[in-house]
Backbone as JSON, one array per atom type, in Angstrom:
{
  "sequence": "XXXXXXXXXXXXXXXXXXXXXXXXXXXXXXXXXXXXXXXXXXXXXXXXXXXXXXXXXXXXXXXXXXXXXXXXXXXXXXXXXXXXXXXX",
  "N": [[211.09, -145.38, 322.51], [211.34, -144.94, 319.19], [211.73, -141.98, 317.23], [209.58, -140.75, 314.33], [210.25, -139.22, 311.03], [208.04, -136.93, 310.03], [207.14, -136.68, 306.34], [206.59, -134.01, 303.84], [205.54, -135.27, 301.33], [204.92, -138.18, 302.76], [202.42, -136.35, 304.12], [201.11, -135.2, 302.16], [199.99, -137.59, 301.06], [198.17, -138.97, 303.1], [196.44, -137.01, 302.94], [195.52, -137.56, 300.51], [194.63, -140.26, 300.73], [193.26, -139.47, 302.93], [191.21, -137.51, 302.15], [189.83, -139.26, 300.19], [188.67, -141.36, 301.88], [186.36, -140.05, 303.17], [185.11, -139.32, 300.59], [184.21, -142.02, 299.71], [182.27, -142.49, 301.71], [180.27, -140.09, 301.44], [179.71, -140.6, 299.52], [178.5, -143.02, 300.02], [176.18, -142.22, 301.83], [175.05, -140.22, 300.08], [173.85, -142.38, 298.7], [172.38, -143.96, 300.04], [170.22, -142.25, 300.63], [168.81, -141.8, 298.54], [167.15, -143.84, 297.83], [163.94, -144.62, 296.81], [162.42, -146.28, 297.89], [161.75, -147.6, 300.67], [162.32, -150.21, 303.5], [160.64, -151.13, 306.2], [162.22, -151.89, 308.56], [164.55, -149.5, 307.96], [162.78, -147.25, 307.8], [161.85, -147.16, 310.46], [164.55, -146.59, 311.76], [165.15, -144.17, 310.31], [162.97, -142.37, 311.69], [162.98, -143.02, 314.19], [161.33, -144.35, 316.13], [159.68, -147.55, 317.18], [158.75, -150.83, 316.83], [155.75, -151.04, 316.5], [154.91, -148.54, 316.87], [155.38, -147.92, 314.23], [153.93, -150.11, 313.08], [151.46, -149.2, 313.96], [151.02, -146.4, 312.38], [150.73, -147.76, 310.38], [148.34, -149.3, 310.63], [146.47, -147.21, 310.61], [146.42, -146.24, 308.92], [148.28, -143.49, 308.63], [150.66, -143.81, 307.29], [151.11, -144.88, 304.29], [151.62, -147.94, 302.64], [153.62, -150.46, 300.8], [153.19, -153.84, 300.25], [154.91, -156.86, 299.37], [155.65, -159.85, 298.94], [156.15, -160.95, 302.06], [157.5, -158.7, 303.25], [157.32, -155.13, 304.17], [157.37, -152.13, 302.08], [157.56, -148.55, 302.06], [156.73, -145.24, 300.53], [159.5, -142.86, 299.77], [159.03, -140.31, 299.32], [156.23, -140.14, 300.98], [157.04, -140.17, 303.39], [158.27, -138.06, 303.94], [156.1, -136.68, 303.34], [154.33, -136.42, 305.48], [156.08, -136.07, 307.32], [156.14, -133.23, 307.14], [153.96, -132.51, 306.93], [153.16, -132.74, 309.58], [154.78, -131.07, 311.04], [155.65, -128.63, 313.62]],
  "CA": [[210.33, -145.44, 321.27], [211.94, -144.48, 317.82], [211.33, -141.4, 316.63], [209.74, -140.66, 313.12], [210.5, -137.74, 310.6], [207.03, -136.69, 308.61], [207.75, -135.55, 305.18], [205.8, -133.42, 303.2], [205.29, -136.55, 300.59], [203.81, -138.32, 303.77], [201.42, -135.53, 304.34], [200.76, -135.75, 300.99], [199.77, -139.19, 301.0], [198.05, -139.11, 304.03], [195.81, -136.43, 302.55], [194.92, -138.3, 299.59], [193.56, -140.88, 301.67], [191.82, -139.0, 303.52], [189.61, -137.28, 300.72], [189.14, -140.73, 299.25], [187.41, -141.94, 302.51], [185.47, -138.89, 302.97], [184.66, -139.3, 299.11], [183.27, -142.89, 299.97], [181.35, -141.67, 303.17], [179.64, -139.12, 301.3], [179.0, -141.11, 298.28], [177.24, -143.55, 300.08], [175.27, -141.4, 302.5], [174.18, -140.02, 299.43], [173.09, -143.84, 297.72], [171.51, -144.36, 301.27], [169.22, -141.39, 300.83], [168.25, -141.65, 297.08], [166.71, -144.78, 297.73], [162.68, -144.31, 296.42], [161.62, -147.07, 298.73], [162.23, -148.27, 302.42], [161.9, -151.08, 304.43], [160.44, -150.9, 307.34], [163.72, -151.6, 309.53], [165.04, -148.06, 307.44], [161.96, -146.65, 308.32], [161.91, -146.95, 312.08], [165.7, -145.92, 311.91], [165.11, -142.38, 309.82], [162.04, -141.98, 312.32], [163.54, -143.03, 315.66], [160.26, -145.09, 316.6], [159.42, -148.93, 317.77], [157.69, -151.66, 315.24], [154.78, -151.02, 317.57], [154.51, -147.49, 316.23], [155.28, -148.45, 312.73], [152.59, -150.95, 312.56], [149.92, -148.1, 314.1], [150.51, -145.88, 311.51], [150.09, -148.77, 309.09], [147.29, -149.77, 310.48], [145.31, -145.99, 310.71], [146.44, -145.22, 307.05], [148.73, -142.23, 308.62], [151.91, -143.71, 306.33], [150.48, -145.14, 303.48], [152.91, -149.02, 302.5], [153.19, -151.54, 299.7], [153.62, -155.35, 300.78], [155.45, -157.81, 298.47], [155.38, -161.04, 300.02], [156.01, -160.58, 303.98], [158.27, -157.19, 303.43], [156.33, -153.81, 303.85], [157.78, -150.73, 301.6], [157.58, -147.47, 302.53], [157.89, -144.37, 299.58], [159.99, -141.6, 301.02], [158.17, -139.33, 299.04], [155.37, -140.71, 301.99], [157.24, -139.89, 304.73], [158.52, -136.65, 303.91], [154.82, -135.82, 303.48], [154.11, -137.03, 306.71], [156.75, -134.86, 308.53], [155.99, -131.64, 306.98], [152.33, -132.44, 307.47], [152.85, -132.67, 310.79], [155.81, -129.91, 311.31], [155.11, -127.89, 314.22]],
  "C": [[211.06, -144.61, 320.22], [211.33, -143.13, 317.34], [211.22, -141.19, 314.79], [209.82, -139.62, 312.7], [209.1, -138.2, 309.48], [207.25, -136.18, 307.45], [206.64, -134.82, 304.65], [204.79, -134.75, 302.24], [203.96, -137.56, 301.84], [202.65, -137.7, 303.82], [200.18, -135.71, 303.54], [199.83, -136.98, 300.68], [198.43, -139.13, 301.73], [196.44, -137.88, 303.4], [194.59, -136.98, 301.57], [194.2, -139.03, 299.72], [192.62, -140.71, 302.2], [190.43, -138.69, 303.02], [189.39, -138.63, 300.4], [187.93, -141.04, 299.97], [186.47, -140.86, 302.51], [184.63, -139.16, 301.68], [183.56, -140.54, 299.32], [182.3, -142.8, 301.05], [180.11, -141.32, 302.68], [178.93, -139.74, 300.14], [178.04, -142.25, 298.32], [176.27, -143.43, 300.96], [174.13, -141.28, 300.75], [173.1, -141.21, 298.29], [172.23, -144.12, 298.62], [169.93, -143.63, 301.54], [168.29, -141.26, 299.49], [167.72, -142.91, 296.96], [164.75, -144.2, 297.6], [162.49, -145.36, 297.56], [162.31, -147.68, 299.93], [161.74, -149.13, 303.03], [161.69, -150.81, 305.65], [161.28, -150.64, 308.54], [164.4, -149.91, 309.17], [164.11, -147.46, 308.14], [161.83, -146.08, 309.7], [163.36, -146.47, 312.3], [165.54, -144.39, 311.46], [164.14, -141.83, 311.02], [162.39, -142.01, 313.92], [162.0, -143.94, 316.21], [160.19, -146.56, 316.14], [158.9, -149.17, 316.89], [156.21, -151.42, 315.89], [153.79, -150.22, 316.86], [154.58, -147.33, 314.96], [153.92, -149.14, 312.34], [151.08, -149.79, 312.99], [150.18, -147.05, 313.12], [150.29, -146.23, 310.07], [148.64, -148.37, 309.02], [145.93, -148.11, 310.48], [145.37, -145.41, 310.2], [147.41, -143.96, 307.88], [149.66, -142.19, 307.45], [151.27, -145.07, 305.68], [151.83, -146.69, 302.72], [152.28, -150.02, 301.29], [153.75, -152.86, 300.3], [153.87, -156.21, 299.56], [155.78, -158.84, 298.91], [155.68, -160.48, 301.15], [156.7, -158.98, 303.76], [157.59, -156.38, 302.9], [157.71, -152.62, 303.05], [157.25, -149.89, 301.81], [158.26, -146.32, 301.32], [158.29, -143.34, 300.38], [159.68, -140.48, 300.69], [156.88, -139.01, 300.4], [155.16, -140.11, 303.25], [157.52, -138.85, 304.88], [157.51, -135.83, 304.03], [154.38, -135.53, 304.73], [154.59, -136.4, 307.53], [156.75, -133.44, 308.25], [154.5, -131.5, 307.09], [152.39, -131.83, 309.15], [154.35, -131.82, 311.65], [155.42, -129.04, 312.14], [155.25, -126.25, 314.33]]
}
């Protein structure tokens, strides 16, 4: 196998790249989280719980949802309440 020589320039390079992705990573973590409203699928992902358990705290008012034809929203104002309510 051929050996290669790294240059500084390389490094360089190689750097630049890197921050970029990082840059996009971070920039859309943060578009992912500044979202005011969630779909249910989001929902059960931030929460770690089944549609099962989604739909029971529909249905016993714990997390409070808006329906627009078939798709339930969820504010994350809602849920945040919801887990510091219930923060042990």
């Amino acid at each position: 196998m051929p050996t290669q020589i790294i240059t500084t320039d390389d490094l360089r390079e190689f750097k630049i790249e890197l921050l970029d992705e990082i840059r996009n990573i971070v920039s859309k973590q943060k578009s992912d989280t500044t979202k005011k409203w969630l779909k249910s699928s989001e929902v059960r992902k931030l929460l770690n719980i089944s549609p099962g358990t989604l739909q029971t705290l529909r249905i016993n008012g714990t997390l409070p949802y808006t329906k627009i034809g078939g798709t339930n929203y969820y504010n994350l104002t809602d849920i945040e309440k919801l887990l510091s309510k219930n923060k042990s």
